[in-house]
Rosetta silent file (secondary structure, phi, psi, omega in degrees, C-alpha in Angstrom):
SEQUENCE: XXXXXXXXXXXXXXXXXXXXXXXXXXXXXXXXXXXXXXXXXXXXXXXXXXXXXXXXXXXXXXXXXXXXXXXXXXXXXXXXXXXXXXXXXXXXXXXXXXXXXXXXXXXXXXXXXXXXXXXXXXXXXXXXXXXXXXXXXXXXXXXXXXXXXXXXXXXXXXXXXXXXXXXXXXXXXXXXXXXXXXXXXXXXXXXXXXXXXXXXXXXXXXXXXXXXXXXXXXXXXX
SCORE:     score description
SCORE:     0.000 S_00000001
   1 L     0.000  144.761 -160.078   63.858   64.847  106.695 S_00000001
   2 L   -95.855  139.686  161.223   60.266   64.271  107.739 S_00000001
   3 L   -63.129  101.250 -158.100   57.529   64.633  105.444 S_00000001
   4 L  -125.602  150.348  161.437   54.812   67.462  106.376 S_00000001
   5 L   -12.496  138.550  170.562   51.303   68.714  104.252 S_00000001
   6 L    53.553   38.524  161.101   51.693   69.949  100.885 S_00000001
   7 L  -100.088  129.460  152.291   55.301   68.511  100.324 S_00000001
   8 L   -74.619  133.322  172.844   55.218   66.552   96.566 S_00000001
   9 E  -135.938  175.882 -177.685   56.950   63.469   96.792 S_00000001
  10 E  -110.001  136.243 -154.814   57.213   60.907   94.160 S_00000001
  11 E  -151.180  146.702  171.260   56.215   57.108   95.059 S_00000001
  12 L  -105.929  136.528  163.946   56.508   53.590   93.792 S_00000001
  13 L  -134.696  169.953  167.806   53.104   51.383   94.829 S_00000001
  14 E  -151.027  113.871  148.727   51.422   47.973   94.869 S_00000001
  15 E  -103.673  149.780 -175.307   47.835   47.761   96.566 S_00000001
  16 E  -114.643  119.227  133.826   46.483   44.818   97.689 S_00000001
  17 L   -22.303  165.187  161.356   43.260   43.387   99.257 S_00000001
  18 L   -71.918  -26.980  154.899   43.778   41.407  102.529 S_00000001
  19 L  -130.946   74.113 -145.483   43.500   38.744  100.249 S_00000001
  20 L    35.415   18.870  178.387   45.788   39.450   98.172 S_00000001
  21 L   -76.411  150.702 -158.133   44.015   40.595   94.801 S_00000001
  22 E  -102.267  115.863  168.755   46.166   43.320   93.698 S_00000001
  23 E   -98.398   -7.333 -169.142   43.719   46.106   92.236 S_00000001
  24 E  -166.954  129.896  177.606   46.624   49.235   91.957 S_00000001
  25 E  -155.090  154.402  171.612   49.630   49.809   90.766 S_00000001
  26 L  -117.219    8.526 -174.042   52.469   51.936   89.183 S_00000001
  27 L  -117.528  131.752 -179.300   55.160   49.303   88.755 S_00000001
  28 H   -44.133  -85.778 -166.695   55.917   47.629   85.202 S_00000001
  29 H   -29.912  -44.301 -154.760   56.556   44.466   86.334 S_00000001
  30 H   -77.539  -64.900  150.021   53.574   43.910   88.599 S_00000001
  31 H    15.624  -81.212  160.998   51.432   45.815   85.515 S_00000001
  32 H   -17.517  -57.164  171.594   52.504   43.298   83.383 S_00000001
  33 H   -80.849  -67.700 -144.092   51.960   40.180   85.530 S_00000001
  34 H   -68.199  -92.094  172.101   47.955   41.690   86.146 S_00000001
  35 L  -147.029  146.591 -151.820   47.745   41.947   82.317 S_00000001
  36 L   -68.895  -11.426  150.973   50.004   42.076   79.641 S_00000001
  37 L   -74.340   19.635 -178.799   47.664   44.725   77.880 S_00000001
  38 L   -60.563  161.903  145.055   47.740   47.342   80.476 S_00000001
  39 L   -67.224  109.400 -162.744   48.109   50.809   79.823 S_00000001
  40 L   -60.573    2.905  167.092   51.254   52.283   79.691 S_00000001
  41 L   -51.549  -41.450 -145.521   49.900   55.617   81.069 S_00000001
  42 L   -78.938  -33.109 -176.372   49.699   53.717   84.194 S_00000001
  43 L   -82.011   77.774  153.231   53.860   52.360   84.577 S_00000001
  44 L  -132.051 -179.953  171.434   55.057   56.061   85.168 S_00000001
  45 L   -70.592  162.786  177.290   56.185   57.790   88.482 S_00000001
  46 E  -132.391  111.863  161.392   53.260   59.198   90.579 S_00000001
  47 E  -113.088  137.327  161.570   54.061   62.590   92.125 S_00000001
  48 L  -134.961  179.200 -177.233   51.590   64.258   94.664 S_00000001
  49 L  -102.638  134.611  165.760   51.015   66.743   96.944 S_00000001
  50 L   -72.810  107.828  170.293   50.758   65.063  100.727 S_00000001
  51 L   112.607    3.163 -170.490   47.111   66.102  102.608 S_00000001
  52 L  -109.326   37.339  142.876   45.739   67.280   99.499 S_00000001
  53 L    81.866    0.124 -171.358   43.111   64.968   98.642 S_00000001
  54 L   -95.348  -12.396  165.162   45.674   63.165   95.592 S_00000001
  55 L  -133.208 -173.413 -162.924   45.693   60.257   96.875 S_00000001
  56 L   -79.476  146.342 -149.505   43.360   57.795   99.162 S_00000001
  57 H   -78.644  -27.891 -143.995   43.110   60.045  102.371 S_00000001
  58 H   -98.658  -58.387  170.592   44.144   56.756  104.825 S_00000001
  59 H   -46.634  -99.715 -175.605   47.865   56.650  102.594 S_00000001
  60 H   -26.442  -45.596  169.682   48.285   60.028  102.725 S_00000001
  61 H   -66.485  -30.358 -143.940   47.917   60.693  106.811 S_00000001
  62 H   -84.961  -35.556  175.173   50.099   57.737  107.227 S_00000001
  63 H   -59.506  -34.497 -163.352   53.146   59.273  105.079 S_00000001
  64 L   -62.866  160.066  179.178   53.230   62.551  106.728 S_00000001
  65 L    84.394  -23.863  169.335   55.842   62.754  109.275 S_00000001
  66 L   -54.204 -163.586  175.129   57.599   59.982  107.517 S_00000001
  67 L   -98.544  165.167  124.814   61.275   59.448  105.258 S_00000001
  68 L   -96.805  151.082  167.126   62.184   59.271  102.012 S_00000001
  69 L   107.747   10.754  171.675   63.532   56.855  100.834 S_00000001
  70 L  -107.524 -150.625  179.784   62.067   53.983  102.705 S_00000001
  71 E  -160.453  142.168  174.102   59.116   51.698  102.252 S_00000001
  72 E  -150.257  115.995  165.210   56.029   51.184  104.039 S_00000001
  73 E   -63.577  144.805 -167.207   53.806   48.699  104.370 S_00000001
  74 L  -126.726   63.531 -164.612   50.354   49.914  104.826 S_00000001
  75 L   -90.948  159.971 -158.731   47.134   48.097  106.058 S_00000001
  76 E  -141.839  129.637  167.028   44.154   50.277  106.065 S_00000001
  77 L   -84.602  156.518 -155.619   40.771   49.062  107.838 S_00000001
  78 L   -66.530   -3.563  164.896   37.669   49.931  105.657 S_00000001
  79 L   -88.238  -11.811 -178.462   36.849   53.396  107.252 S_00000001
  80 L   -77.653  -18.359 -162.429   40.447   54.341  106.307 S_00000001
  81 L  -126.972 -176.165  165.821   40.342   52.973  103.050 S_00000001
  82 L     3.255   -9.097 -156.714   37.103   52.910  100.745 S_00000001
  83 L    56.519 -156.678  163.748   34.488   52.714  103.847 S_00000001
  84 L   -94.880  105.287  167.228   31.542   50.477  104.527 S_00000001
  85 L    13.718  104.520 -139.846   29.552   48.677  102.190 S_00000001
  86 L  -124.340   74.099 -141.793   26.072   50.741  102.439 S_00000001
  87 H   -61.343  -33.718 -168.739   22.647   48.296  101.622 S_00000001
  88 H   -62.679  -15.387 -167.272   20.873   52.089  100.694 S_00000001
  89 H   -89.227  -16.280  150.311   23.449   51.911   98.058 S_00000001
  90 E   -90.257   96.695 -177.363   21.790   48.905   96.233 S_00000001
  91 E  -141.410  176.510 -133.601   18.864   49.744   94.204 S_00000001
  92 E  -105.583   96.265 -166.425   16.304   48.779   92.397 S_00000001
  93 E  -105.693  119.861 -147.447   16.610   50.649   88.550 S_00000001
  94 L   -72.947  158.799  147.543   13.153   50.212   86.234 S_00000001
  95 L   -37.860  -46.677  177.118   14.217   48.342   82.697 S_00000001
  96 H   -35.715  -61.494 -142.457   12.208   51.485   81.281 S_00000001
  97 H   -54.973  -66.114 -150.318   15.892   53.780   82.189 S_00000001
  98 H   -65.251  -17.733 -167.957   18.235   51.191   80.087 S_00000001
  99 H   -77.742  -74.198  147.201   15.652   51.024   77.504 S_00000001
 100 H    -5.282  -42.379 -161.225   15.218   54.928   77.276 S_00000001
 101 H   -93.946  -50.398 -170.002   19.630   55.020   77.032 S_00000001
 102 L   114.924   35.383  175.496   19.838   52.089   74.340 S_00000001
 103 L  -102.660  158.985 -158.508   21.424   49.891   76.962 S_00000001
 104 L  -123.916   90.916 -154.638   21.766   46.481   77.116 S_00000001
 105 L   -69.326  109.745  174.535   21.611   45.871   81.066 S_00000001
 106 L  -127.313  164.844 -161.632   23.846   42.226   82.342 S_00000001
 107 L   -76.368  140.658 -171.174   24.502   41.042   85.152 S_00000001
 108 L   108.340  -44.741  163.942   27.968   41.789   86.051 S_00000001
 109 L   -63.455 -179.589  179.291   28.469   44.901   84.174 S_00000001
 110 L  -146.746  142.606  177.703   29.575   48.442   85.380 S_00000001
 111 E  -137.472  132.069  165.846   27.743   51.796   84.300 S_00000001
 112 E   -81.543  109.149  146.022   28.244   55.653   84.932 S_00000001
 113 E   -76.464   88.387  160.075   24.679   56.511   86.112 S_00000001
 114 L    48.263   56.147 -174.610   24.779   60.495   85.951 S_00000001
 115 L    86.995  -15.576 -160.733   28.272   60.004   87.332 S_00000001
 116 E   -99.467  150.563  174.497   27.631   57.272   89.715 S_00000001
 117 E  -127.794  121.308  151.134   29.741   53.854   88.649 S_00000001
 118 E  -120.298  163.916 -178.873   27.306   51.202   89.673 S_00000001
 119 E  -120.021  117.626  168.112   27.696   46.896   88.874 S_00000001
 120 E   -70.304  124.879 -179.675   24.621   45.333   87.739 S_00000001
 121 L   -92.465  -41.686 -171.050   23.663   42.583   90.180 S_00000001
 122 L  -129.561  137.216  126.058   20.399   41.413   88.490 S_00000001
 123 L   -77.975   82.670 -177.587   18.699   41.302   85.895 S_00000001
 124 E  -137.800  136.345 -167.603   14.911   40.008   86.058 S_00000001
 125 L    27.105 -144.675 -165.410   11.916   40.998   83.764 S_00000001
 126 L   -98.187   85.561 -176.514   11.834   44.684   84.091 S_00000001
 127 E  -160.993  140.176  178.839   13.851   45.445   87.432 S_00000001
 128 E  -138.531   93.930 -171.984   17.369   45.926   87.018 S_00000001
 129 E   -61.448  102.912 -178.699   19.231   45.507   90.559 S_00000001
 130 E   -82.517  128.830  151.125   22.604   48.592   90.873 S_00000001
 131 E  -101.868  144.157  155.198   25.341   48.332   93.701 S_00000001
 132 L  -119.024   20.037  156.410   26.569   51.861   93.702 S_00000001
 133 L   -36.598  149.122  151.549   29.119   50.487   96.384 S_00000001
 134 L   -85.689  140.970 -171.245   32.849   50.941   95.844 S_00000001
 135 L   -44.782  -51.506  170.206   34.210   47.653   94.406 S_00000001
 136 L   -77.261   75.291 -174.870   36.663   47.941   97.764 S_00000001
 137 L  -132.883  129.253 -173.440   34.155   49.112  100.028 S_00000001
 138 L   110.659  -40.143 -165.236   33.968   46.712  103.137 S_00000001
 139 L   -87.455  123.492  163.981   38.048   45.687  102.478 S_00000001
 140 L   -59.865  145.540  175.850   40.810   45.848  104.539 S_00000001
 141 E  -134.922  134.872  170.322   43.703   47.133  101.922 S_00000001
 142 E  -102.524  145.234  157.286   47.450   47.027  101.884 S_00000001
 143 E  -130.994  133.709  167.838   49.581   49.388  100.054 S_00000001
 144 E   -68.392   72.737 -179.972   53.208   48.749   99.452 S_00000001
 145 E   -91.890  156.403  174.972   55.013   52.237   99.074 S_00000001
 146 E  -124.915  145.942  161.476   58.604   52.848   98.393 S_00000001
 147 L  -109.923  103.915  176.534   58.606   57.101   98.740 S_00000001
 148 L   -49.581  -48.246  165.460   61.525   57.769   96.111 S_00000001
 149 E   175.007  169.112  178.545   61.667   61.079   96.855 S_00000001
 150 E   -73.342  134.893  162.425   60.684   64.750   97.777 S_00000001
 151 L   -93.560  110.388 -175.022   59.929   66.893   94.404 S_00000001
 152 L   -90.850  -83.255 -109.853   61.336   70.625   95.018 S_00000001
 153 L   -69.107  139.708 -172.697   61.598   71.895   91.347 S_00000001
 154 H   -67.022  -63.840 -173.915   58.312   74.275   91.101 S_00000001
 155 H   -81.539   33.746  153.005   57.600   72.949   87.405 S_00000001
 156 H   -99.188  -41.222  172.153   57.455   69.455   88.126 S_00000001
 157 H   -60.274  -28.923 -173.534   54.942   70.235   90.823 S_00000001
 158 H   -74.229 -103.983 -157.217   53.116   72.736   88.950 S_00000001
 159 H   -20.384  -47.556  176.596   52.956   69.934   85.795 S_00000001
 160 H   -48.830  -88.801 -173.714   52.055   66.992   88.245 S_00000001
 161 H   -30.344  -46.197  162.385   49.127   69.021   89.752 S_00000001
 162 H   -70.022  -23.308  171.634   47.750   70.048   86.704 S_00000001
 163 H   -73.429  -30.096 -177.844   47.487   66.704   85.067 S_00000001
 164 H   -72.146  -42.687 -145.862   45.539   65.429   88.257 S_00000001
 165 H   -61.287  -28.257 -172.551   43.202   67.957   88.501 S_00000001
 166 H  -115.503   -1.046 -162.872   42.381   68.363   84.611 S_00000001
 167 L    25.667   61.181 -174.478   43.777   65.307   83.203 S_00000001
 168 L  -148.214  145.609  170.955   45.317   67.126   80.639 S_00000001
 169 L   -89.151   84.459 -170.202   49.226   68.307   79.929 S_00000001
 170 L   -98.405  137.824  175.265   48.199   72.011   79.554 S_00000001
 171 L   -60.492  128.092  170.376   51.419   74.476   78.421 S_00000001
 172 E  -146.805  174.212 -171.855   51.971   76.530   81.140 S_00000001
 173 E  -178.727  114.904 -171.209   54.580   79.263   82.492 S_00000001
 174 E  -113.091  162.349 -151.755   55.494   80.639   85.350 S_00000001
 175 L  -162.719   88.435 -170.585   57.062   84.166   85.883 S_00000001
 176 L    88.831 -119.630  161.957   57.770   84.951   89.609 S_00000001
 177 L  -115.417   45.960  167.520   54.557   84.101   91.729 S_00000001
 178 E  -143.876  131.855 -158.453   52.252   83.873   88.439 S_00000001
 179 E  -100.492   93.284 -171.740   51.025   80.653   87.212 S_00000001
 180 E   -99.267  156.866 -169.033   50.283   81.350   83.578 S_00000001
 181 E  -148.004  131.405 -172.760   48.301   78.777   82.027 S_00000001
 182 E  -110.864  117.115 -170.948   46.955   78.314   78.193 S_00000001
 183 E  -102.247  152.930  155.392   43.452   76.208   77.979 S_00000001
 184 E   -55.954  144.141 -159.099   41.178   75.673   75.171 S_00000001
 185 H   -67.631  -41.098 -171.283   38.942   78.939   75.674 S_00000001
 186 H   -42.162  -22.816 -146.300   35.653   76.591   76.581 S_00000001
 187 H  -109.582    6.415 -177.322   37.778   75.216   79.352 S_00000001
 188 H   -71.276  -49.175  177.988   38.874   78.954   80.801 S_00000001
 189 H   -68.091  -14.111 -164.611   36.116   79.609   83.323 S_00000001
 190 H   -89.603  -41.702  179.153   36.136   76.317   85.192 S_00000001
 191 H   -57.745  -39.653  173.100   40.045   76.383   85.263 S_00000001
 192 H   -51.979  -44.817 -170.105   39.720   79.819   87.039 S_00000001
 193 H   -46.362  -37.665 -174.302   37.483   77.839   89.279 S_00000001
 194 L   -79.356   -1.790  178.747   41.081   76.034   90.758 S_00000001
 195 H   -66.085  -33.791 -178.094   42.435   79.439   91.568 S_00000001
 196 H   -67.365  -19.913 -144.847   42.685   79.433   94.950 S_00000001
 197 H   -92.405  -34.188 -163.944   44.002   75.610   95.294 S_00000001
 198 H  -100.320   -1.497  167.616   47.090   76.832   93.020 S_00000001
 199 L  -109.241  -38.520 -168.463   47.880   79.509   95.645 S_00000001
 200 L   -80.080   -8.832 -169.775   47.788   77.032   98.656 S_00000001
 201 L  -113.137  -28.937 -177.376   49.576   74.754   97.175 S_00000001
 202 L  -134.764    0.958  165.999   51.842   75.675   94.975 S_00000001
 203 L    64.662   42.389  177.942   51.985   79.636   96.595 S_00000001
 204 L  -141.281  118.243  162.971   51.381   80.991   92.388 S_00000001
 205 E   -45.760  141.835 -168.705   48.279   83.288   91.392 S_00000001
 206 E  -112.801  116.911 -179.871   46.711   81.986   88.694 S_00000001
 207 E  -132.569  135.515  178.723   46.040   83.707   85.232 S_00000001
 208 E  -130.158  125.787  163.874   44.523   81.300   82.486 S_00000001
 209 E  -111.717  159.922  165.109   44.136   82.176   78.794 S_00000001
 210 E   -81.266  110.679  175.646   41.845   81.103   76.370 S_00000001
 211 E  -120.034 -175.944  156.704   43.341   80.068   73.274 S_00000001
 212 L   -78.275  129.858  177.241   42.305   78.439   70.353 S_00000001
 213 L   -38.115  -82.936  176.308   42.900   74.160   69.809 S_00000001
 214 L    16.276  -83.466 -165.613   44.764   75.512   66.688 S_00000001
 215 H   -58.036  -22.370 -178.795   47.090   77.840   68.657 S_00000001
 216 H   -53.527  -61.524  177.670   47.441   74.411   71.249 S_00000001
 217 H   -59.822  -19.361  162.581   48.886   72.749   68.074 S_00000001
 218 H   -42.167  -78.422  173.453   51.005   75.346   67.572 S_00000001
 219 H   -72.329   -7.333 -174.426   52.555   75.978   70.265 S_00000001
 220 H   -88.104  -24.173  171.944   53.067   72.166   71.187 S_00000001
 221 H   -63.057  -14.633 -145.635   54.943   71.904   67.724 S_00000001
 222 L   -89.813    0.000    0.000   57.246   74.510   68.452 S_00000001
């Protein structure tokens, strides 16, 4: 069976550079090998929805139409994968900013700037040189997939989908074609914001309450 848009399937990976530094992965072993302090968040299965933006967009056209249950190697040229390296994207940040934050600016580091992840190139008197490149930007990339398999059961997809989008395990329940879902109340309007995404995708209307942390702890003891 062929793989088409919006099927979840669950995948084993290893990405690579072209020359071979491995920057991503979901396999123990390899995990391990990188450094033996990883996070163990990171050695689980990865389920996603195919065309939807859950993975790097270059991966994702290449699976559709594909098995399960194979492997595919994957080279990706740098508009497919991260783009091109951008010179507008290296700039010139006064000493004044880091001073102003309480930061201690080195060469070498990486900072969220309002969102932005830039790597300090320089440091000299008070000019402090940013790439706001992506670290792969410029790279040819491989990725190593195994696809394990297609995910049918509605609450694995529903569960997946909600941890990308909020990076949170929020108690939910569905009942028919309604997606009920209980948030911390600050966190009600913006989840509303996701309604439509949870009808194309997972075909369930979306009702979100507002609870109390409390009532979170509650219900997660139960």
């Amino acid at each position: 069976m062929s793989l088409k848009k919006n099927d979840f399937i669950e995948i084993e990976f290893t990405a690579k550079t072209s020359d071979g530094e491995i920057f991503d992965s979901n396999i123990k072993e390899v995990l391990e090998k990188l450094n033996p302090n990883y996070d163990k968040n990171q050695a689980k299965p990865f389920i996603f929805a195919l065309g939807q933006g859950m993975f790097l967009k270059g991966v994702e056209d290449y699976l559709l139409e594909k098995d399960i249950g194979k492997n595919y190697l994957i080279e990706l040229l740098p508009e497919n994968a991260f783009g091109f390296r951008q010179s507008q994207l290296v700039q010139l940040i006064p000493m004044k900013i880091f001073i102003q934050e309480k930061i201690n600016p080195i060469s070498g580091a990486m900072f969220n700037f309002d969102g932005r992840i830039g790597k300090i190139l320089s440091v000299s008197g008070g000019r402090v040189i940013v790439d706001f490149n992506h670290p792969l930007a410029g790279k040819k990339v491989i990725y190593d997939i195994k696809i394990l398999r297609k995910v049918d059961d509605l609450n694995e997809k529903t569960k997946s989908f909600i941890e990308f989008l909020f990076k949170k395990d929020f108690l939910f329940e569905i009942k028919d074609k309604e997606l009920i879902l209980k948030v911390e109340k600050e966190m009600k309007q913006f989840v509303e914001l996701f309604s439509e995404k949870f009808k194309e995708i997972l075909n369930l209307n979306l009702h979100v309450e507002g609870i109390t942390e409390q009532s979170i702890n509650n219900l997660n003891e139960l």
